[in-house]
DRENDO-1510 file (C-alpha; in Angstrom, 1 decimal, always signed):
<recs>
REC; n; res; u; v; w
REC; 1; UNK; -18.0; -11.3; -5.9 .
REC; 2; UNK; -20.0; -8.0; -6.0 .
REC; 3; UNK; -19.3; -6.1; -9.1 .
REC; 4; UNK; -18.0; -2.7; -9.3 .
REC; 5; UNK; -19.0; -0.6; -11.9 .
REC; 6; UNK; -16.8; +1.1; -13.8 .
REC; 7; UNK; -16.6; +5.1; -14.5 .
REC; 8; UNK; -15.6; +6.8; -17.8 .
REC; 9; UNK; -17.6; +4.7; -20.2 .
REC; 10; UNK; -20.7; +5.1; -22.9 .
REC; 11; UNK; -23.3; +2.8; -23.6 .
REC; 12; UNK; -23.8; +2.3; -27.0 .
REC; 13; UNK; -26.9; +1.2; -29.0 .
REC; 14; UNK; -25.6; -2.4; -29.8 .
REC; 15; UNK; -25.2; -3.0; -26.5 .
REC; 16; UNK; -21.1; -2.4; -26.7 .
REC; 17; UNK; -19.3; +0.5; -24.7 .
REC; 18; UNK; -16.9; +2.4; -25.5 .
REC; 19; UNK; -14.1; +2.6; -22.9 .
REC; 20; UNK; -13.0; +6.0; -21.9 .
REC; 21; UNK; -10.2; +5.5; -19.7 .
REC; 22; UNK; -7.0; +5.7; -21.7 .
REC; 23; UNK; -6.8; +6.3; -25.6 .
REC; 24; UNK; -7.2; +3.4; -26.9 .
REC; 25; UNK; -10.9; +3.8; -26.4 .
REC; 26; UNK; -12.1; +0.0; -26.5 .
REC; 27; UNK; -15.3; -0.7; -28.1 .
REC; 28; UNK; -16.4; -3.6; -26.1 .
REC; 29; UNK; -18.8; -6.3; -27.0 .
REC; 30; UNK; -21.3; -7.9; -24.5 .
REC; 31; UNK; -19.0; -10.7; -22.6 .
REC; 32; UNK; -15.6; -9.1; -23.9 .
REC; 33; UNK; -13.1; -7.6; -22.2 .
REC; 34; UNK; -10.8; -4.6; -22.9 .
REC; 35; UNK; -6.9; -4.2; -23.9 .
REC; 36; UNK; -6.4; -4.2; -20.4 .
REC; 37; UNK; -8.0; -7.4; -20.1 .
REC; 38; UNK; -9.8; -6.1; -16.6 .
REC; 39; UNK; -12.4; -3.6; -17.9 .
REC; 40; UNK; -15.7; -5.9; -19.0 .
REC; 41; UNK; -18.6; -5.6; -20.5 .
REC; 42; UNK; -21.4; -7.1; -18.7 .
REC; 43; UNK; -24.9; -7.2; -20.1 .
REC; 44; UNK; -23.9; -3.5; -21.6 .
REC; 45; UNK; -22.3; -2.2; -18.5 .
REC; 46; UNK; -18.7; -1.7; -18.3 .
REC; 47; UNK; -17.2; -3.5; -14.9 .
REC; 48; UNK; -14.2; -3.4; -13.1 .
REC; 49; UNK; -13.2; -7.8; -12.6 .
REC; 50; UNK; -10.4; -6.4; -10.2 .
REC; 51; UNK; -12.0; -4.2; -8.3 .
REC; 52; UNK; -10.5; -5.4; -4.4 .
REC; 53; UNK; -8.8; -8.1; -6.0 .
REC; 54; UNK; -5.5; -7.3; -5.7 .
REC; 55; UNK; -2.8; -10.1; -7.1 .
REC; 56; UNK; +0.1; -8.6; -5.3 .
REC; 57; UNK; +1.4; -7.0; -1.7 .
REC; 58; UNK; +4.1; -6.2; -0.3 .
REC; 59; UNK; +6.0; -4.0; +2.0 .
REC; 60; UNK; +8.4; -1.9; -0.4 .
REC; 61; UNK; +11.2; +0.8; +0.6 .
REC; 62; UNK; +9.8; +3.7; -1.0 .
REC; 63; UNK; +13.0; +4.1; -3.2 .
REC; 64; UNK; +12.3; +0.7; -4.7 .
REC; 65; UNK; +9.2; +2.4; -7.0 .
REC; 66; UNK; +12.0; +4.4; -7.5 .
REC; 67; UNK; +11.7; +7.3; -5.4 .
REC; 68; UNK; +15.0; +9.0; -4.2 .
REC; 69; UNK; +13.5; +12.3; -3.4 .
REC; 70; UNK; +9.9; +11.9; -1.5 .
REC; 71; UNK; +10.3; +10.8; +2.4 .
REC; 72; UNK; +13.7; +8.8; +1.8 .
REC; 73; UNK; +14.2; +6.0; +4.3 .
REC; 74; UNK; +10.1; +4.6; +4.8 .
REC; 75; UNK; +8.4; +2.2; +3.5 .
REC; 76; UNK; +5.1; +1.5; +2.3 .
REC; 77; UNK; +2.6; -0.9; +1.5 .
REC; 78; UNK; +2.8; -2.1; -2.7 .
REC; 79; UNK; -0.2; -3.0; -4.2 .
REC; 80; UNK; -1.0; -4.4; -7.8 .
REC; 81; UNK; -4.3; -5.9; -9.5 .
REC; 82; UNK; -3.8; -7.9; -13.4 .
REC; 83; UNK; -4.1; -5.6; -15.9 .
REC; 84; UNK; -2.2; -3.0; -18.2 .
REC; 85; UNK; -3.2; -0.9; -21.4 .
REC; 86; UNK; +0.3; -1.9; -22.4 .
REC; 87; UNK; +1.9; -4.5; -24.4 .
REC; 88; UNK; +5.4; -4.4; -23.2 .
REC; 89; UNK; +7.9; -6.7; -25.0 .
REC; 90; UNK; +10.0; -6.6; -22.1 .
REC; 91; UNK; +7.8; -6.4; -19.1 .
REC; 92; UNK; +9.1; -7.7; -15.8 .
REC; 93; UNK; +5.9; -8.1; -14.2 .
REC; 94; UNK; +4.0; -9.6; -17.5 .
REC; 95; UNK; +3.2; -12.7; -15.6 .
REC; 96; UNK; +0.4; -10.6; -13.6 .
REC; 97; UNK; +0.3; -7.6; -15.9 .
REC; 98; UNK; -0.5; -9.3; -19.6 .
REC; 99; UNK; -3.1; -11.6; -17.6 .
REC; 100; UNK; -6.7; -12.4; -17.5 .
REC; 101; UNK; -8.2; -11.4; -13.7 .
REC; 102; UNK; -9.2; -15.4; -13.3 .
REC; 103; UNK; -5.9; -16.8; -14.5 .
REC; 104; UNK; -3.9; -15.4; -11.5 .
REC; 105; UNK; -4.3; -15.7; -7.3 .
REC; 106; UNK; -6.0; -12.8; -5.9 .
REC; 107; UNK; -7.2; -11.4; -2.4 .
REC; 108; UNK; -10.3; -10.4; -1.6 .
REC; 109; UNK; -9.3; -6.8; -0.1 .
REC; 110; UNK; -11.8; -3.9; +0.2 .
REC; 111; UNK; -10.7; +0.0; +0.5 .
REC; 112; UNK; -10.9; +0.1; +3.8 .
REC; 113; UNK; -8.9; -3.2; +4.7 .
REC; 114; UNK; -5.9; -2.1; +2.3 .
REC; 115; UNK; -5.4; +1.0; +4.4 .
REC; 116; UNK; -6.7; -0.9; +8.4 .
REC; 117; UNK; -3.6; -3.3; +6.9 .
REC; 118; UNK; -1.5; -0.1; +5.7 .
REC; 119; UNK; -1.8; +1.6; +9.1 .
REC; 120; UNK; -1.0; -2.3; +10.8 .
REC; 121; UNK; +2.2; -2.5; +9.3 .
REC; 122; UNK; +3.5; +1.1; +10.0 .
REC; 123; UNK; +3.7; +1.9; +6.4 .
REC; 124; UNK; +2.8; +5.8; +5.8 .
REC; 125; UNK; +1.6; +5.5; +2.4 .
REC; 126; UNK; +0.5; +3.3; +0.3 .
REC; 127; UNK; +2.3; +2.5; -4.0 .
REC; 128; UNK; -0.2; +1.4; -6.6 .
REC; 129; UNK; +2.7; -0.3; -8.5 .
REC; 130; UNK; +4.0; -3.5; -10.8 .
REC; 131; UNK; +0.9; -2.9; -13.0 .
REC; 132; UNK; -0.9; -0.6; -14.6 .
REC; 133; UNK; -2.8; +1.1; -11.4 .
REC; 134; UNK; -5.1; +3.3; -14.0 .
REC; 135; UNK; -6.2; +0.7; -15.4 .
REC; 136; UNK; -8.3; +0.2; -11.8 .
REC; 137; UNK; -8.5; +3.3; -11.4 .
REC; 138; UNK; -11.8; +3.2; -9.1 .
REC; 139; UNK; -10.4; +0.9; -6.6 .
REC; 140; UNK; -7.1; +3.0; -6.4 .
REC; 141; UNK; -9.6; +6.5; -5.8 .
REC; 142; UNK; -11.4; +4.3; -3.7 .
REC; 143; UNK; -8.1; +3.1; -1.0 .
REC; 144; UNK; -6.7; +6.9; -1.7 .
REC; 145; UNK; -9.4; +8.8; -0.6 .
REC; 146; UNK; -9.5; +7.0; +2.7 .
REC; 147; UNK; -6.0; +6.5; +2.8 .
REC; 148; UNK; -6.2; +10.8; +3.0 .
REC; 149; UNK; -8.8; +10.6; +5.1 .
REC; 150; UNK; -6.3; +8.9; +7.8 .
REC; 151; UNK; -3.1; +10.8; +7.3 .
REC; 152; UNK; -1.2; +8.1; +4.5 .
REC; 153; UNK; +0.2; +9.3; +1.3 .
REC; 154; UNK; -0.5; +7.5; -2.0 .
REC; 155; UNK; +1.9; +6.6; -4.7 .
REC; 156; UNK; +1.6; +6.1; -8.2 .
REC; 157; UNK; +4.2; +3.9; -10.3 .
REC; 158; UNK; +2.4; +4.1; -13.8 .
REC; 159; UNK; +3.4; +4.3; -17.6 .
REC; 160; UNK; +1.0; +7.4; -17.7 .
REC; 161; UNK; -1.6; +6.3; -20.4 .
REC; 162; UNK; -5.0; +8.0; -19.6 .
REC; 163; UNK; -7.7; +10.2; -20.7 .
REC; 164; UNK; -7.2; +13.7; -19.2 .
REC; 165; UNK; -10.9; +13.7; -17.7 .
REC; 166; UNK; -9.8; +10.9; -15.0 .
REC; 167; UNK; -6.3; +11.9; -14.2 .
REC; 168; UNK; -7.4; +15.0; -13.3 .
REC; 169; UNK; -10.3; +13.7; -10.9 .
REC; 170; UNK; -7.2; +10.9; -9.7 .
REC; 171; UNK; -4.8; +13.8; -8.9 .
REC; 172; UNK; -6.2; +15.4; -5.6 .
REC; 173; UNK; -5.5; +12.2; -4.0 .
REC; 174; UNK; -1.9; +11.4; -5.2 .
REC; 175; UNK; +1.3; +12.7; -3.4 .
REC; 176; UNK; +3.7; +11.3; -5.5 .
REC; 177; UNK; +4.2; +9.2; -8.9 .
REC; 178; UNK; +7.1; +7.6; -10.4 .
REC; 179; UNK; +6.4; +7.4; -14.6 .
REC; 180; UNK; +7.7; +5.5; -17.0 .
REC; 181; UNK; +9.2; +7.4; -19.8 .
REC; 182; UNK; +10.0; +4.5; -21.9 .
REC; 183; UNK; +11.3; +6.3; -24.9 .
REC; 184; UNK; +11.2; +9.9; -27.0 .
REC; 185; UNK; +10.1; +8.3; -30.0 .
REC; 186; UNK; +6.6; +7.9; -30.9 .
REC; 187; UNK; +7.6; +5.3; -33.2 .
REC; 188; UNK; +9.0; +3.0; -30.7 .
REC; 189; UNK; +6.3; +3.6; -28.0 .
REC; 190; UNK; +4.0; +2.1; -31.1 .
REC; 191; UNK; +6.0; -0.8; -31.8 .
REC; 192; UNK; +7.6; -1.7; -27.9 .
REC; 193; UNK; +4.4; -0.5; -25.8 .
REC; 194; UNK; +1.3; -0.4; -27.9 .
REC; 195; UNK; +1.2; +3.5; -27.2 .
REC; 196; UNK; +1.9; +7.1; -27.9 .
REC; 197; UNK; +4.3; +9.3; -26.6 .
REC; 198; UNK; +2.1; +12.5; -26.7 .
REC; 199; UNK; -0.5; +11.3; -24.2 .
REC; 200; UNK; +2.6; +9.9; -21.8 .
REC; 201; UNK; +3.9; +13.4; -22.0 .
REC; 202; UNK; +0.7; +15.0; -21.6 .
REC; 203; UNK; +0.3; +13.0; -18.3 .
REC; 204; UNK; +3.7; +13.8; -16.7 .
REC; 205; UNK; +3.5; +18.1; -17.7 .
REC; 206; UNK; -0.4; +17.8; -15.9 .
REC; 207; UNK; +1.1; +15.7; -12.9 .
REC; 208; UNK; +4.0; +18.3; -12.5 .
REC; 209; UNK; +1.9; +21.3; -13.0 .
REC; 210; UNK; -0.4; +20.2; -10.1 .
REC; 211; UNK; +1.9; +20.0; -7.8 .
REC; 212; UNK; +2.4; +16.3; -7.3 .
REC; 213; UNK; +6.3; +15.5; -6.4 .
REC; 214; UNK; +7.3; +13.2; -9.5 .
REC; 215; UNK; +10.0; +11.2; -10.8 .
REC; 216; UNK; +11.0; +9.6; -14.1 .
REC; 217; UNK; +11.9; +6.2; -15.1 .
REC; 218; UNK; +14.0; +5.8; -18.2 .
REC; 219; UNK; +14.4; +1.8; -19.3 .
REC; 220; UNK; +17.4; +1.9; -21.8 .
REC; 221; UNK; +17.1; -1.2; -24.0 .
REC; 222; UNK; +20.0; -1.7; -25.9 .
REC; 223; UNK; +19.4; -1.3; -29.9 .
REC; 224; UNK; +15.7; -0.5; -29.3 .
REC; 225; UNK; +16.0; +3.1; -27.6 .
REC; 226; UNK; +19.5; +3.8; -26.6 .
REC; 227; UNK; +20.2; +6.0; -28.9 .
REC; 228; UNK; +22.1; +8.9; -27.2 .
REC; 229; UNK; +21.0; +12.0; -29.5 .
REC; 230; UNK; +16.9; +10.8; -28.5 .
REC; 231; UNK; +18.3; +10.8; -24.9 .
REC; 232; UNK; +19.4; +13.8; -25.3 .
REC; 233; UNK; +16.3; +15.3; -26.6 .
REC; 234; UNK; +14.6; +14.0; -23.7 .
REC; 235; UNK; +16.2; +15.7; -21.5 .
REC; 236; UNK; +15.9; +18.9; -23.0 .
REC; 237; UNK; +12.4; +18.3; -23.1 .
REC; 238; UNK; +11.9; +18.0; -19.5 .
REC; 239; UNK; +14.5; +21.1; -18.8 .
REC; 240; UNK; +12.6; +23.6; -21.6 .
REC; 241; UNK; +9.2; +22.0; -19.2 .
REC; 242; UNK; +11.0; +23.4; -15.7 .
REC; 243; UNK; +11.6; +19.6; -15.0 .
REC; 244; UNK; +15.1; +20.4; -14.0 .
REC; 245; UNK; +14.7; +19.3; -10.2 .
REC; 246; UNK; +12.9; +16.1; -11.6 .
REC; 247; UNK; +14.6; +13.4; -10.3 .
REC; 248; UNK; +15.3; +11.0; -13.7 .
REC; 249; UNK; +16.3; +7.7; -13.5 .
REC; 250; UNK; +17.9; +5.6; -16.3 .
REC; 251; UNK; +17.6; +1.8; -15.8 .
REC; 252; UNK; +19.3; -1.4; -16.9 .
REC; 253; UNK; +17.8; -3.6; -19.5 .
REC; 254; UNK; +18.0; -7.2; -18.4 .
REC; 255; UNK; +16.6; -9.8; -20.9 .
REC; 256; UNK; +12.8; -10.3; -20.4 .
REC; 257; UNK; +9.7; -11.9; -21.8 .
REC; 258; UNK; +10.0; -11.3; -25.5 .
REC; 259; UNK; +13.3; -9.5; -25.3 .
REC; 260; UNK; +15.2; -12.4; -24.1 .
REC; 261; UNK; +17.6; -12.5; -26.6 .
REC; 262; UNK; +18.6; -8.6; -26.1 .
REC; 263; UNK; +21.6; -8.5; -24.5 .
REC; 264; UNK; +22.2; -6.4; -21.1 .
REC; 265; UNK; +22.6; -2.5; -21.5 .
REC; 266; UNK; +26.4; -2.0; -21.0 .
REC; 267; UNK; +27.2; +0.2; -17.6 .
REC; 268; UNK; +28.9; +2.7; -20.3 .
REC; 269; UNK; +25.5; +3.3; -22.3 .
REC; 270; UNK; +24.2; +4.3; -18.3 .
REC; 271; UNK; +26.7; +6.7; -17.4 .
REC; 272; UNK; +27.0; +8.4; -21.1 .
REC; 273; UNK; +22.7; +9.3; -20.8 .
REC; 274; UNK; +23.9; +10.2; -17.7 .
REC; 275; UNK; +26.4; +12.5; -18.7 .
REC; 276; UNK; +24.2; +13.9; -21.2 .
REC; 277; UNK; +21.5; +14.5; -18.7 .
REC; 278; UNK; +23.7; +16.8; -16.6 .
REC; 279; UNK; +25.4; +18.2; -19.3 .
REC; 280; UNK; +21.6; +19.1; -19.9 .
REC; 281; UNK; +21.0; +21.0; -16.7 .
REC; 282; UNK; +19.1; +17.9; -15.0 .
REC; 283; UNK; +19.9; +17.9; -11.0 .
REC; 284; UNK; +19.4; +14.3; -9.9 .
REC; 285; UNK; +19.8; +11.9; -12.1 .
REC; 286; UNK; +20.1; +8.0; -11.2 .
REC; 287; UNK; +21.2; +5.0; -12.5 .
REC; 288; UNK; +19.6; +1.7; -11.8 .
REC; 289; UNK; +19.2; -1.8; -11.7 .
REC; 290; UNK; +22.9; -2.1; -11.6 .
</recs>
């Protein structure tokens, strides 16, 4: 396999990097890998071990990433390498996303073979979804680019947690992104996700002021972040931030990975955010997984 050097990293004088991707900011021995698990240092350069390596593909309607409001009705083509800069106690997808590159099933699928099979399959665009697609951020440039270069639009399903310097070079080539707004508390983006809200917040205001069509995902997990007065502070947040046409979709906790003994959300937790949300001058709000 040919390695694929990574961008946004330092060399450091021990022979470490220091990654410079998202904010966790791994310093990286020689041999180690980073949070993500897919960023590795190699002899004291930072490679990508997923680089056209996807684990996952599919053909996806587009309202499964969810997206109600951006070409309703197509399809496209779902791709996913290992890796996220997450640690999820409830991820769906932790089977590929809290993995090690080697430990899963991959394809050996350049750039230009994602979007020959794209254009094969009469998909018009193609979803970097199910993982963290930022954390491969060179090999989803990489398919965009060329996927603009032949008339396909790219989609990005992510939990928004970068560094400003690459979103902003990843932007001119997205058309759409559904982001997961997993709570409006930092302290439970610390103890759930591993995270911060700032950054997550950050990401969606510089997506939505550059024009790219995107969509929120709201996970309500019973006793964890379901609290309706945070809810509602959400979505006053995304109104004071002209969000009020942003399509915002609250979604049904089922038990999962090391959640599994969290019950359901009930249907009436849904439809009271939902409530709130209009009440709140929101336009299109969703409810899924139910």
């Amino acid at each position: 396999m040919e390695v694929h050097e990574c961008k946004y990293y330092q060399r450091l004088d021990d022979g470490s990097v220091e990654c410079q991707l998202c904010p966790h900011h791994c310093h990286i021995a020689v041999g180690k890998a980073g949070r993500c698990r897919s960023r590795h240092n190699k002899q004291g350069t930072l490679v990508s071990e997923v680089y056209a390596r996807p684990c996952a593909l599919a053909i996806d309607p587009v309202e499964k990433k969810p997206l109600y409001h951006f070409h309703p009705g197509t399809k496209c083509l779902s791709l996913a390498c290992t890796g996220c800069n997450f640690r999820c106690l409830n991820c769906q997808n932790h089977d590929i996303s809290q993995a090690k590159p080697d430990d899963v099933g991959h394809y050996m699928l350049p750039p230009e073979q994602v979007v020959k099979l794209c254009i094969e399959k009469n998909c018009p665009g193609i979803a970097y979804t199910y993982t963290e697609p930022l954390t491969y951020i060179e090999y989803v440039e990489d398919i965009a680019r060329m996927a603009h270069e032949n008339g396909l639009w790219n989609i990005l399903v992510t939990a928004g947690y970068v560094c400003k310097e690459p979103l902003n070079d990843l932007l001119p080539l997205i058309d759409a992104a559904n982001i997961d707004l997993k709570s409006f508390s930092d302290d439970i983006y610390q103890k759930v996700s591993g995270g911060r809200l700032a950054t997550v917040l950050d990401t969606i205001l510089t997506m939505h002021e550059a024009g790219i069509w995107i969509e929120l995902t709201n996970l309500i997990i019973p006793g964890i972040n379901d609290d309706l007065d945070m809810i509602r502070r959400m979505c006053r947040w995304m109104r004071d931030n002209n969000m009020e046409e942003t399509p915002l979709h609250f979604s049904r906790f089922f038990p999962q990975y090391r959640m599994s003994d969290v019950q359901p959300t009930p249907i009436s937790t849904l439809k009271e955010a939902r409530q709130i949300a209009l009440d709140e001058g929101l336009k299109h709000v969703y409810l899924g997984n139910v």
